[in-house]
C-alpha atoms as an extended CHARMM CRD file, in Angstrom:
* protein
*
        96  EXT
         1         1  UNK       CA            -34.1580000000       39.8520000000      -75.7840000000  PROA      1               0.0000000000
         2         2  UNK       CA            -35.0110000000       39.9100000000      -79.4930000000  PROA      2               0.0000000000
         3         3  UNK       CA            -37.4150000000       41.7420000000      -81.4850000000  PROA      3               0.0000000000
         4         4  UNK       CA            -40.9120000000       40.0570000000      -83.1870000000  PROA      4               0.0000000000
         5         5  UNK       CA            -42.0560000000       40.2910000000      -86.2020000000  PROA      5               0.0000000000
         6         6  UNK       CA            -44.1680000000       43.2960000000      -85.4710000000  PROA      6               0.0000000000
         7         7  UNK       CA            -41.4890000000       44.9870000000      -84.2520000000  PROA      7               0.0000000000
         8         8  UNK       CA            -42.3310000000       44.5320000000      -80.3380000000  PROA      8               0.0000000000
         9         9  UNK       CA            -39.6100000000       43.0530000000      -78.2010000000  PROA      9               0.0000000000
        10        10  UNK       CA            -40.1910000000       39.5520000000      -76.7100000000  PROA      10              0.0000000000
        11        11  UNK       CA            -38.6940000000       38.5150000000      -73.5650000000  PROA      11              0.0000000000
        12        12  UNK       CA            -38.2670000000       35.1220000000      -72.0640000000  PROA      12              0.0000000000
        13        13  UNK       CA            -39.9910000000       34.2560000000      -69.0950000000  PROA      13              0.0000000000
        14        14  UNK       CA            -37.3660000000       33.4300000000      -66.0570000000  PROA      14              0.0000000000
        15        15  UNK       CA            -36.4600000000       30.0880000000      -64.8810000000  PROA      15              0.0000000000
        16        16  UNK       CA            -38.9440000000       28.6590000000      -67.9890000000  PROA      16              0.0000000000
        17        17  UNK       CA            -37.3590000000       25.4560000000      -70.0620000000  PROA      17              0.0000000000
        18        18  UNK       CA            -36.9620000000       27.8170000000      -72.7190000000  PROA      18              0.0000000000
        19        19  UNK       CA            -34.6690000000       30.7130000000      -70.9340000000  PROA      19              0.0000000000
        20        20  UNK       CA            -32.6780000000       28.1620000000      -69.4280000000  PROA      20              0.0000000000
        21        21  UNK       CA            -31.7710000000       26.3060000000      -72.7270000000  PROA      21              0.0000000000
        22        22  UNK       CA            -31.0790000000       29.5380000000      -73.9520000000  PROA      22              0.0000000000
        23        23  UNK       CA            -28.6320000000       30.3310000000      -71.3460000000  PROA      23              0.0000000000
        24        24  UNK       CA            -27.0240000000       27.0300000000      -72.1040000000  PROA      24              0.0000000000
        25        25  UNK       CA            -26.4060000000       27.8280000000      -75.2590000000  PROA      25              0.0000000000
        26        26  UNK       CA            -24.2260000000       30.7960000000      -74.6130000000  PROA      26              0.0000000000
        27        27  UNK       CA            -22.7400000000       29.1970000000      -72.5330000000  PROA      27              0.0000000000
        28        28  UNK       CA            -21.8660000000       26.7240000000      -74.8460000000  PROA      28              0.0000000000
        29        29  UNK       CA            -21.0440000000       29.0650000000      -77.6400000000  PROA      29              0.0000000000
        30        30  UNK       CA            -18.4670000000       31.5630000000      -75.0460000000  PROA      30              0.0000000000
        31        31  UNK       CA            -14.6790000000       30.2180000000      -75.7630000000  PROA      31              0.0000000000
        32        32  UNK       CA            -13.4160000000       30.3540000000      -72.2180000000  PROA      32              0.0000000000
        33        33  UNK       CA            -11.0500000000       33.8440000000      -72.1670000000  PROA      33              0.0000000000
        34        34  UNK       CA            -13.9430000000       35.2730000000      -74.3780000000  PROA      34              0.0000000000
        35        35  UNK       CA            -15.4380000000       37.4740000000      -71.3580000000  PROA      35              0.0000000000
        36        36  UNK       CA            -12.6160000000       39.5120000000      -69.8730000000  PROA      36              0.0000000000
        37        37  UNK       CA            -14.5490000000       39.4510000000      -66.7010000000  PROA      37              0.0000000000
        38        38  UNK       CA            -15.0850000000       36.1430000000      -66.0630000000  PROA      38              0.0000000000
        39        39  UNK       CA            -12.2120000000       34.5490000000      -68.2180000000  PROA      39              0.0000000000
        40        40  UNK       CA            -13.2700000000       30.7490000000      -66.8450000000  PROA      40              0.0000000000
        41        41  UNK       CA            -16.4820000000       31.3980000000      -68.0900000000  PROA      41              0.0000000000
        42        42  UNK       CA            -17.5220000000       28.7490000000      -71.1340000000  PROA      42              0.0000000000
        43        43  UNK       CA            -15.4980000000       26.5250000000      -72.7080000000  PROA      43              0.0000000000
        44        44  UNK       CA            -12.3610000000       25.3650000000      -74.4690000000  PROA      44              0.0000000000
        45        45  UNK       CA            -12.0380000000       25.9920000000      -77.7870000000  PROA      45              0.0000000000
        46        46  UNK       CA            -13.0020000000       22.9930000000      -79.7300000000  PROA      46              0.0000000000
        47        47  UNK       CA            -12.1520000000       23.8270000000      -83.0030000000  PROA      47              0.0000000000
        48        48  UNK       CA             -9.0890000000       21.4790000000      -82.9900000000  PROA      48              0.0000000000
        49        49  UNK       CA            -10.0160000000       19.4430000000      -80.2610000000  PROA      49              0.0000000000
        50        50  UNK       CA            -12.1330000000       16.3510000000      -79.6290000000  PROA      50              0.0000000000
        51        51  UNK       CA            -15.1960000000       17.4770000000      -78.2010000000  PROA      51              0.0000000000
        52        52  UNK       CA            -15.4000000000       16.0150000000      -74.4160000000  PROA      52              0.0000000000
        53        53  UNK       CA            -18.8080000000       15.5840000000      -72.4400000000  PROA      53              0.0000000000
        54        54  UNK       CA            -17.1320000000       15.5240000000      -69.7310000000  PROA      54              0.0000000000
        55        55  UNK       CA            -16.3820000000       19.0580000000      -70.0170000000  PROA      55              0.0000000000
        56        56  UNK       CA            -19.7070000000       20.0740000000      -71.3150000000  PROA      56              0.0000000000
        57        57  UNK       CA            -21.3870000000       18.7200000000      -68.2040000000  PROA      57              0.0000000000
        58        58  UNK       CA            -18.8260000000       20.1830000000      -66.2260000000  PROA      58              0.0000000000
        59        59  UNK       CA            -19.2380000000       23.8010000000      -67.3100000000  PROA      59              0.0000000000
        60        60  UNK       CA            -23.0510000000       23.5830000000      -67.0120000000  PROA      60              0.0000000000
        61        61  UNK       CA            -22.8850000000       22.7650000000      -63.6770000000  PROA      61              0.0000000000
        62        62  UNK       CA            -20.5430000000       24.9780000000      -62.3600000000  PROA      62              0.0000000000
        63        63  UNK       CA            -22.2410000000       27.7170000000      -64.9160000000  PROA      63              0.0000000000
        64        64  UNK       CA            -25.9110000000       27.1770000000      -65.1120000000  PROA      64              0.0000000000
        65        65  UNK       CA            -26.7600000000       25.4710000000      -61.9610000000  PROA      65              0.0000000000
        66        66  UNK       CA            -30.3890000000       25.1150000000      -63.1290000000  PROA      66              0.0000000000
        67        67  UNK       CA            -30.1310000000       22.9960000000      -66.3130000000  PROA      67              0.0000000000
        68        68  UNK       CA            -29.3250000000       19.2800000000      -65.6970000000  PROA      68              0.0000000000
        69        69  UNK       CA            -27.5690000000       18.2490000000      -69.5940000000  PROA      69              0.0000000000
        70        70  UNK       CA            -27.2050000000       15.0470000000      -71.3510000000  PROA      70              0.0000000000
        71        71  UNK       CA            -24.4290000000       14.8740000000      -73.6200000000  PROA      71              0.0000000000
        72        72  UNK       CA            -23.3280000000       12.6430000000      -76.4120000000  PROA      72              0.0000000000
        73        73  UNK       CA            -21.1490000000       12.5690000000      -78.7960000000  PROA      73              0.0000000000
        74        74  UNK       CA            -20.6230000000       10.9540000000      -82.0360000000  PROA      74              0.0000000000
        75        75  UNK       CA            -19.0080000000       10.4790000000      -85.6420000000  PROA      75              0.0000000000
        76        76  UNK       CA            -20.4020000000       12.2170000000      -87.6740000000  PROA      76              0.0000000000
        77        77  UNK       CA            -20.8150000000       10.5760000000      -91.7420000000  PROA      77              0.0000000000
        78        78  UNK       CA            -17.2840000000       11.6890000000      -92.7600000000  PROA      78              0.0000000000
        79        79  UNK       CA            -16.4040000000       10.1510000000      -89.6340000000  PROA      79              0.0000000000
        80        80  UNK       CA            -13.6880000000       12.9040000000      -89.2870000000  PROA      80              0.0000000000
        81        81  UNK       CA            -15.8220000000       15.2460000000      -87.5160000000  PROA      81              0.0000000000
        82        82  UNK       CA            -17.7390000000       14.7220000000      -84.2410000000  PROA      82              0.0000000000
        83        83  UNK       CA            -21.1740000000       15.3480000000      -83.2480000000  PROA      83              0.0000000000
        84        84  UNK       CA            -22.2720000000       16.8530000000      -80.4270000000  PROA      84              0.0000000000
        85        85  UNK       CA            -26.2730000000       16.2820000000      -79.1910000000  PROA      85              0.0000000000
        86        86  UNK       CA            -26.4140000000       18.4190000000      -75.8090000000  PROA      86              0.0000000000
        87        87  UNK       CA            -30.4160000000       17.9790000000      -74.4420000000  PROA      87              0.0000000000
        88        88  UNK       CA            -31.4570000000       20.1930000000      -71.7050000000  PROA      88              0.0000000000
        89        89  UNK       CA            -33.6490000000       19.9610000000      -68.4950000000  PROA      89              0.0000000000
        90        90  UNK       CA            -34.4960000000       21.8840000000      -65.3640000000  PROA      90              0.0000000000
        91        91  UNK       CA            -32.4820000000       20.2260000000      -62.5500000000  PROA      91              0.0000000000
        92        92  UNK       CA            -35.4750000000       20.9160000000      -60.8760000000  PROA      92              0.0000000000
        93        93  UNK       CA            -37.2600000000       18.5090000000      -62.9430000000  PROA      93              0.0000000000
        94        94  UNK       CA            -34.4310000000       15.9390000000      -63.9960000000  PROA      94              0.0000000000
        95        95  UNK       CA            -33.8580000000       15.1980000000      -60.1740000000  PROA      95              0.0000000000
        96        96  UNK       CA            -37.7840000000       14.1100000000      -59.0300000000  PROA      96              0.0000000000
């Protein structure tokens, strides 16, 4: 839910490309331990860790049963850091 420009509130139509990105992305974003409720809910912490697609694909299946995810990852220019490219479709979609 966020507010427009005009002030109105838009909302994302269910089940749409869009929504289900979205929910991906929090996903993605929640440390697991973050939600009290669901402690196994997102992701390890990857601030001093090597991300792993692996896992990435792994929580979005168990966690968003409706996005199918490609993942790659890669060095970024300092080739320190890592890059992570996460693309997003409906499993509906990726599996016809």
């Amino acid at each position: 839910l966020t507010v427009g420009p005009s002030g109105s509130f838009n909302v994302l139509v269910q089940d749409t490309l869009t929504e289900v990105a979205q929910s991906v992305a929090v996903l993605l974003g929640t440390m697991k331990g973050d939600r009290t409720m669901v402690p196994d809910y997102g992701v390890d912490d990857p601030t001093f860790a090597t991300p792993n697609a692996g896992a990435i694909v792994q929580a979005v299946n168990q966690w968003e049963p409706r996005a199918a995810v490609a993942v790659t990852v890669s060095p970024m220019a300092d080739n320190v850091q890592q890059g992570v490219n996460v693309q997003v479709a409906l499993a509906a979609e990726a599996s016809s």
